[in-house]
Every structure is written in structure tokens, then in C-alpha cells.
Residue, then its C-alpha position, 0 to 999 in steps of 0.5 A: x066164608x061163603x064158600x065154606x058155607x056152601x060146601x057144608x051144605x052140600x054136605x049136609x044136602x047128600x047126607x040127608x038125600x043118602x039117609x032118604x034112600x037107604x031108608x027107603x030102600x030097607x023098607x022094600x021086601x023081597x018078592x013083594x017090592x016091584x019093579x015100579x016101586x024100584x022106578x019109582x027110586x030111579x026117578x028120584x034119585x036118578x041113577x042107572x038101568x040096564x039088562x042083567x044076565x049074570x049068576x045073580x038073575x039071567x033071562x029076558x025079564x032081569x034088570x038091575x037098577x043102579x044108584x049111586x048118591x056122591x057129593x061132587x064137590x068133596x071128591x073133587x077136592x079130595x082128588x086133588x089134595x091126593x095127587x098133590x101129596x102122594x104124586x108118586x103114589x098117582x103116577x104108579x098106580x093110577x087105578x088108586x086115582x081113579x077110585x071114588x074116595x066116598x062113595x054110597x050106592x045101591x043094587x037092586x036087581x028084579x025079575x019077573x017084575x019082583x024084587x030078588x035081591x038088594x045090595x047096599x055099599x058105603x066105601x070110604x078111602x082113608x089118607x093111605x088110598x085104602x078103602x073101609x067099605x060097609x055092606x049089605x046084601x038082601x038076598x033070598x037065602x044064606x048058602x049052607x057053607x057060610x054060617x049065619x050068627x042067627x036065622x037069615x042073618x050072617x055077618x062077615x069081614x071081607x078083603x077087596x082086590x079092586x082098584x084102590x083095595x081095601x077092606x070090609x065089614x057086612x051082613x046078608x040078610x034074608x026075608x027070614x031075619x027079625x025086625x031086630x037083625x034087620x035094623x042093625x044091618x042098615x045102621x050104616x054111619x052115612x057121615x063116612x061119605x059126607x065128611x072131610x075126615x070119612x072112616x078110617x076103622x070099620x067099626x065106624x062104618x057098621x057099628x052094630x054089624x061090627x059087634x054082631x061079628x065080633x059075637x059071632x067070632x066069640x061064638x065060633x072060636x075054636x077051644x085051644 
């Protein structure tokens, strides 16, 4: 019993730490957050720094800041309860195993000492090995090619080849979005990472993304 008890208070301790910083981090404004205000972050919820140099943001002054929010305790047992059904599954694809089963985490990359861009990511594996994943990007414009459902907002389903595989609803998000965009994009369920059961639809995962995306395919259906 004590046990138990332990385990849904981690549960309820990382759920609460990851409602924290995905509050905090939709809270910051690209160009206008600075590089303290992302150490800041890193100091509380620890996390990894280094030197970016990649299409995102190149040159002596980028760096992203990494921080990642798990409960130990449920990957462990999950880990194990996968390798003890699907023993077959681990032994010919070990990239399956080796993939976080819930996972909550945030980029965000600065240059100049100002905030450039943000990118928020929930995975959730379901019992198949598969992965729900939900995100958000904050980034400085929408590239022409990819239509947004209204002025700085687009939304999108996505397919994901890495380890584990799996598939993902998102929004990009520019400083032109309303307050109204803005706040369905960050409605992110945080109990697909903090429970047993996770999520196993991506409805669940974005909820209001997920609608916006089915009117933006409703607006974008081509007339048979």
C-alpha cells in the first residue's frame, strides 16, 4: 500500500512540475525573453545546455537549452512490463526499447541573448510501441508553403521515423497569433505523460489543436 502510495504521488509531483513549466514557458515572447530568463528555467527545472550550430540558429552566440520533465518510477515500470510481453518485439527492435514511453520536454533556442525560438514536445508510446506525440513550435514566421488555419497559426498532423515511430498532432505558432491561438496551442493533456494508461488517440493528447486541424481540413477540402 505504501508503495502505491508513493507512486501516485510522484505522479502527481511530475504532472504538477510539467504544468509549471509549460506555463512558464508560454509566458515567454520571442525577442523579448532573454537568455537569463531561459537560465532561470534551467536552474529550476535542471535540464541541458550546449552550443547550437544548425539550420535553426548558427554562429558564436546560438545556444539551446534542453529540459526534459519524466517520472522515473513510471518508465521503469513500463520498461519492464514491455520486455516481459513483447520479449520478441525488444529482442528485434531494440530502438523500440530504448525510446522514452512518456516523455514531456522543452527546446529553446537563443542568440544574441534573445529568445528565437521554442518548441514544446509530449510523447506518449501506447501498448503497440508506437508513439502519440503532441507539439508546439514558437517560431518567428510560417513558411509560405504551409498555410496557416488563421495569421501566425497553423496546425498539422505529422508522421515520426525515429526510434519507436509513431505519429503527431501540432501548431506553429508566431508572435503574430492571438491570445486565443495561442492558448489552444499550449492546451497540452500532461496526464498523457503522468499515467499508467497514457494516450492512445491524438485527440487526447491536443484537443484544441486537434479540432482546429479538423476545421482547417474542413476549410481546405477540395470540392469533388
Amino acid at each position: 500500500m505504501a508503495g502505491i502510495v508513493w507512486f501516485e504521488g510522484s505522479l502527481v509531483l511530475t504532472r504538477h512540475k510539467a504544468e509549471k513549466l509549460l506555463g512558464d514557458v508560454q509566458a515567454m515572447k520571442l525577442g523579448e525573453s532573454t537568455l537569463d530568463d531561459v537560465k532561470r528555467l534551467h536552474k529550476e527545472y535542471g535540464g541541458f545546455s550546449e552550443k547550437e550550430d544548425d539550420s535553426v540558429c548558427s554562429g558564436d552566440d546560438c545556444f539551446f537549452y534542453g529540459i526534459p520533465i519524466y517520472d522515473w518510477a513510471l518508465e521503469k515500470g513500463l520498461a519492464l512490463k514491455w520486455r516481459v510481453l513483447h520479449a520478441s518485439a525488444v529482442w528485434h527492435n531494440p530502438c523500440c526499447d530504448l525510446a522514452q514511453w512518456r516523455a514531456f520536454g522543452v527546446g529553446i533556442s537563443v542568440k544574441g541573448g534573445r529568445v528565437i525560438r521554442i518548441e514544446v514536445d509530449l510523447d506518449s508510446r501506447g501498448s503497440d510501441g508506437f508513439i502519440r506525440a503532441g507539439r508546439v513550435l514558437v517560431v518567428p514566421q510560417i513558411p509560405d508553403v504551409l498555410g496557416p488555419l488563421r495569421s501566425g497559426y497553423r496546425v498539422y498532423r505529422f508522421h515520426m521515423t525515429t526510434p519507436g515511430g509513431g505519429t503527431g498532432i501540432a501548431a506553429t505558432l508566431t508572435p503574430g497569433a492571438s491570445a486565443r491561438d495561442r492558448l489552444r496551442a499550449f492546451q497540452m493533456n500532461l496526464r498523457c505523460v503522468t499515467t499508467l494508461r497514457g494516450c492512445r488517440e491524438l485527440d487526447e493528447i491536443m484537443p484544441a489543436v486537434w479540432e482546429d486541424h479538423e476545421e482547417y481540413l474542413r476549410l481546405h477540402q477540395s470540392p469533388r
